[in-house]
C-alpha positions as a Markdown table, in Angstrom:
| # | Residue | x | y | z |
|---|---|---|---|---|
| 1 | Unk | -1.1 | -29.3 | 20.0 |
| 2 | Unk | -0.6 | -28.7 | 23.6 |
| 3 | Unk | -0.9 | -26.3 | 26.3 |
| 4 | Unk | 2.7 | -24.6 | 27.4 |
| 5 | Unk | 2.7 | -21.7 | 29.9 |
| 6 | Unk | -0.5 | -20.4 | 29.9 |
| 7 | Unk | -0.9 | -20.3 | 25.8 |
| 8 | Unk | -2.0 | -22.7 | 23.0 |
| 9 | Unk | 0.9 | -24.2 | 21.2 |
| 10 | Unk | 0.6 | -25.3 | 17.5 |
| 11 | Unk | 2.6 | -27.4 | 15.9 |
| 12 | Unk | 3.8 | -26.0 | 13.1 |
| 13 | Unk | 4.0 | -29.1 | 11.2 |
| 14 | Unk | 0.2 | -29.5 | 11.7 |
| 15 | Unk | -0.2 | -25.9 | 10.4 |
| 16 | Unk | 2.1 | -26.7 | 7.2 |
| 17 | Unk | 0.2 | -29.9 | 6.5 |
| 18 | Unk | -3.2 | -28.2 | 6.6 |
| 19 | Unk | -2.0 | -25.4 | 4.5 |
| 20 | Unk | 0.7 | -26.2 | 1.8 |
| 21 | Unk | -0.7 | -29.7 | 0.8 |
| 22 | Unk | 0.3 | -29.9 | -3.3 |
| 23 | Unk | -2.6 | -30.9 | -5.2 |
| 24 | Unk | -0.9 | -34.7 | -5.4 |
| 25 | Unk | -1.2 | -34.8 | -1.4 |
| 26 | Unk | 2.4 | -34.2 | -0.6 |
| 27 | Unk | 3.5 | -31.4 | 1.3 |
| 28 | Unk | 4.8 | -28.4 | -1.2 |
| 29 | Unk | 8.1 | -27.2 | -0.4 |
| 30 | Unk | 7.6 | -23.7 | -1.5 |
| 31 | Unk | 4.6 | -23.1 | 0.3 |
| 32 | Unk | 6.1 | -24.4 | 3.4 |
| 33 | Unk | 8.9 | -22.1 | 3.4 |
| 34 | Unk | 6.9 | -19.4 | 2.9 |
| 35 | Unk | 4.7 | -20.2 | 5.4 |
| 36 | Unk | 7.6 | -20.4 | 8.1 |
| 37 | Unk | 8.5 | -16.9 | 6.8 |
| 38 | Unk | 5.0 | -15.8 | 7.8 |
| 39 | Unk | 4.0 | -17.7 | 11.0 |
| 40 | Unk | 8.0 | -18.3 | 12.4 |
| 41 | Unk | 7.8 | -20.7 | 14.9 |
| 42 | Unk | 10.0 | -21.3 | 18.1 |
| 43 | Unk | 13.0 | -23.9 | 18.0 |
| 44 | Unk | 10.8 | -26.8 | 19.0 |
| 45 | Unk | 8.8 | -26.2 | 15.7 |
| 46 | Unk | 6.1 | -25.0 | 17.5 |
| 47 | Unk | 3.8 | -21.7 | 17.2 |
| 48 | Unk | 2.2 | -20.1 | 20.2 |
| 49 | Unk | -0.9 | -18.1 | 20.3 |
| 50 | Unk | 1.0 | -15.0 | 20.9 |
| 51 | Unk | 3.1 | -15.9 | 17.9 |
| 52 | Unk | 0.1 | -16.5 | 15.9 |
| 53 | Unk | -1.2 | -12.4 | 16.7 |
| 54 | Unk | 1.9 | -11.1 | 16.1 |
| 55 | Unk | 2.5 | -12.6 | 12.6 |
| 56 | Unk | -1.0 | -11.9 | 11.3 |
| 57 | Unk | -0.7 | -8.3 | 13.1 |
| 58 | Unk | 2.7 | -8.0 | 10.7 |
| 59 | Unk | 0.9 | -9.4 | 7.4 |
| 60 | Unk | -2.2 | -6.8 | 8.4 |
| 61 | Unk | 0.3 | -3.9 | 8.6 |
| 62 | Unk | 2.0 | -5.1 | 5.2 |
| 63 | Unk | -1.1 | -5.1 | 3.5 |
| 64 | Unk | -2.3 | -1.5 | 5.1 |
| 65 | Unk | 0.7 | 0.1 | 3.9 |
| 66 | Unk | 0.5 | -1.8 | 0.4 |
| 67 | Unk | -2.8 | -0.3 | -0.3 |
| 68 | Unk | -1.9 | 3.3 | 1.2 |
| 69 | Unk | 1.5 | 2.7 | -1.3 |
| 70 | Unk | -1.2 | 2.3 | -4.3 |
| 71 | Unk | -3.6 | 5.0 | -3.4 |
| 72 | Unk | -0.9 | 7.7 | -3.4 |
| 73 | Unk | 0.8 | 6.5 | -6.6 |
| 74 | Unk | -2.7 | 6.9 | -7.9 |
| 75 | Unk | -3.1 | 10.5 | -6.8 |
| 76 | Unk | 0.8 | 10.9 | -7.8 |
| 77 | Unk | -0.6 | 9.5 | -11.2 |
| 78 | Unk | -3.2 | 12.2 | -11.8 |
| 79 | Unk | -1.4 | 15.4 | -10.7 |
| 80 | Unk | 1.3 | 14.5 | -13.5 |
| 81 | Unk | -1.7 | 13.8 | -15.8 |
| 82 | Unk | -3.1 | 17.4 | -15.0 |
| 83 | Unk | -0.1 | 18.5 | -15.6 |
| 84 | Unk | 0.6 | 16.7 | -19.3 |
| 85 | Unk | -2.8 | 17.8 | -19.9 |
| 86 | Unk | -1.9 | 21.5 | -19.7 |
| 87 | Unk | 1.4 | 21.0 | -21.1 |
| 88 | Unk | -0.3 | 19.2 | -24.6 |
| 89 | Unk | -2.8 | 21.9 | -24.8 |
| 90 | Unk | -0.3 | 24.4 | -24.9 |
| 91 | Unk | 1.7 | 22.9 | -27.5 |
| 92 | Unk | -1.4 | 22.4 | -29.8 |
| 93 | Unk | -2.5 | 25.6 | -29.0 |
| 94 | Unk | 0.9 | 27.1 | -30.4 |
| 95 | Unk | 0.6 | 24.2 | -33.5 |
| 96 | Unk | -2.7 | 26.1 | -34.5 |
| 97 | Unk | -1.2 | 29.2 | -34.2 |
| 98 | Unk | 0.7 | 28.6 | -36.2 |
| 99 | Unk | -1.4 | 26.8 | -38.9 |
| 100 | Unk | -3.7 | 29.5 | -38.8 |
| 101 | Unk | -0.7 | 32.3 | -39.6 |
| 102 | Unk | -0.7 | 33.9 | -36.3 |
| 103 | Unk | 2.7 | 34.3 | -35.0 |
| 104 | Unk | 2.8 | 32.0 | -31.8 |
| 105 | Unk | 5.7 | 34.5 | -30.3 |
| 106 | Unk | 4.0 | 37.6 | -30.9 |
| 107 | Unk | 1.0 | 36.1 | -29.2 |
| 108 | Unk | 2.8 | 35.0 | -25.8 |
| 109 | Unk | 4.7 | 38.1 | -26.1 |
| 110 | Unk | 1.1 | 39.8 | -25.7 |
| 111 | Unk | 0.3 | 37.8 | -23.2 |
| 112 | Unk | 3.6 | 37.7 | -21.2 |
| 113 | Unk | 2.4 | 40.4 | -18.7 |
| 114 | Unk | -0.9 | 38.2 | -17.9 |
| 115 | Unk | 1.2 | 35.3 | -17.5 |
| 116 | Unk | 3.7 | 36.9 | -15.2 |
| 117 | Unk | 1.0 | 38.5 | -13.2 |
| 118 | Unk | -0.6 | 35.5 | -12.8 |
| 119 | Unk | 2.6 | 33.7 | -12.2 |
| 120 | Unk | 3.4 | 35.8 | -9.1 |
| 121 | Unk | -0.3 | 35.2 | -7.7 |
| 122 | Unk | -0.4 | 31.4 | -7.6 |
| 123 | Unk | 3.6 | 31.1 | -7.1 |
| 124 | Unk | 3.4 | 30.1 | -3.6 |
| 125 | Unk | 0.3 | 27.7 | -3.8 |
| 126 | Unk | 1.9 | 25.9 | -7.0 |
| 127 | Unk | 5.6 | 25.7 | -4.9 |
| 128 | Unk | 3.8 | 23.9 | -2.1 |
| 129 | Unk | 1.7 | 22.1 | -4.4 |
| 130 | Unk | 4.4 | 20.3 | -5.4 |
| 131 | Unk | 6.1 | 20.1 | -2.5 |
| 132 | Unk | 2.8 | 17.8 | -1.8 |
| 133 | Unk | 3.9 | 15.9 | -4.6 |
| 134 | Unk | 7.6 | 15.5 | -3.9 |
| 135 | Unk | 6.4 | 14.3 | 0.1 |
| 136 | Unk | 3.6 | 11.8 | -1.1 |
| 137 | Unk | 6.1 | 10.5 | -3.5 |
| 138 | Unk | 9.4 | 10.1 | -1.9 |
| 139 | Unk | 8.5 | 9.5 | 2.3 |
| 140 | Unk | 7.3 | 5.5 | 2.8 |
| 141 | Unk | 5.2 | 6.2 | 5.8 |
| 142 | Unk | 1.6 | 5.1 | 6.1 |
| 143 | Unk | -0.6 | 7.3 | 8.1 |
| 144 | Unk | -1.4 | 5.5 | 11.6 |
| 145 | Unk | -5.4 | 5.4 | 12.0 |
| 146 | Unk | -7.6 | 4.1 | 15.0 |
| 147 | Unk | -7.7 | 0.2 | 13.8 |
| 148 | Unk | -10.4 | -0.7 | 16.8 |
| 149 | Unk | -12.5 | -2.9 | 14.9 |
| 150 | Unk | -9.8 | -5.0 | 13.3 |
| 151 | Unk | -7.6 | -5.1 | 16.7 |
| 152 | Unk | -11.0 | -6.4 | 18.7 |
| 153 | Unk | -11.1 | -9.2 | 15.6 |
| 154 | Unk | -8.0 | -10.2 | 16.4 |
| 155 | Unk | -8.1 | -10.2 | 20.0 |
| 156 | Unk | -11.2 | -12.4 | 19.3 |
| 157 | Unk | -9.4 | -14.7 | 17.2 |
| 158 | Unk | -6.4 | -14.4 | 19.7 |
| 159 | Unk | -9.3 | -16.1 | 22.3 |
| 160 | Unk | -10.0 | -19.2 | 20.4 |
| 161 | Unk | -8.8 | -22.5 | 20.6 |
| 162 | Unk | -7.0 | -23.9 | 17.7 |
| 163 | Unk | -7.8 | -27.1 | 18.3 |
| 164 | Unk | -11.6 | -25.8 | 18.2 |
| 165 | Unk | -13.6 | -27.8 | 15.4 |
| 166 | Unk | -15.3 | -24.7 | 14.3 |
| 167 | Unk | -13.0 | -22.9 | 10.8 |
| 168 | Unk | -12.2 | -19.5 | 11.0 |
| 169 | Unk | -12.0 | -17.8 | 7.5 |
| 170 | Unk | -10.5 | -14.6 | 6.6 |
């Protein structure tokens, strides 16, 4: 560890030795090349500070848009369940139509007009219902909020000495 133009250099062999030790003491491959993939360091092997930020900055914005990714495929989830819903009701609703001798097409025919009517008031909100749908589901973008707290933690851990005997957790 050293000091090299005005920022705290980490060797990145230090960093892999503290991190992907295997259980039997001996540094785990796997890990280790994950680890590069994470935290890439320079061609001396080292890792700066600024380095450090950037790559825990990247893994921060991976795991924001993750968990964005999951809560729309949950909302995605439960539109198409509202919509099973009504589309299962209607079937049964025809099934014990017909078990109870009413003629299922007699009965929509009856109720055709209502349909229709009601078909031409909620038209437009339904088309850009699921135009909602189709956006959530098929555009990867993650919406862009004020991260202030997170970017004064990192600027905080940014400010630290890595050779400092105190251990930062996540």
């Amino acid at each position: 560890m050293g000091k090299g133009n005005g920022s705290v250099i980490l060797s990145f062999g230090m960093l892999a030795s503290s991190v992907a030790l295997g259980d039997d003491g001996k540094l785990d491959r796997i890990k280790a090349k994950k680890l590069k993939k994470i935290f890439p360091p320079d061609c001396a092997n080292n890792l700066t500070m600024l380095q450090w930020c950037k790559s825990c900055d990247a893994v921060y914005k991976k795991m924001r848009f993750l968990n964005s990714s999951i809560h729309n495929a949950s909302q995605i989830d439960k539109a198409y369940e509202h919509i099973l819903n009504w589309a299962f009701y209607a079937v049964l609703g025809i099934l014990v139509c017909g078990i109870l001798g009413v003629s299922a097409l007699s009965f929509i025919l009856s109720l055709s007009s209502i349909i229709v009517a009601f078909a031409f008031a909620i038209g437009p909100a339904s088309s850009q219902y699921f135009e909602g749908v189709l956006m959530v589901s098929c555009t990867n973008t993650v919406r862009q909020e004020s991260c202030v707290p997170d970017l004064t933690y990192y600027l905080t851990l940014c400010s630290t000495d890595f050779g400092a005997s105190t251990v930062r957790h996540w």
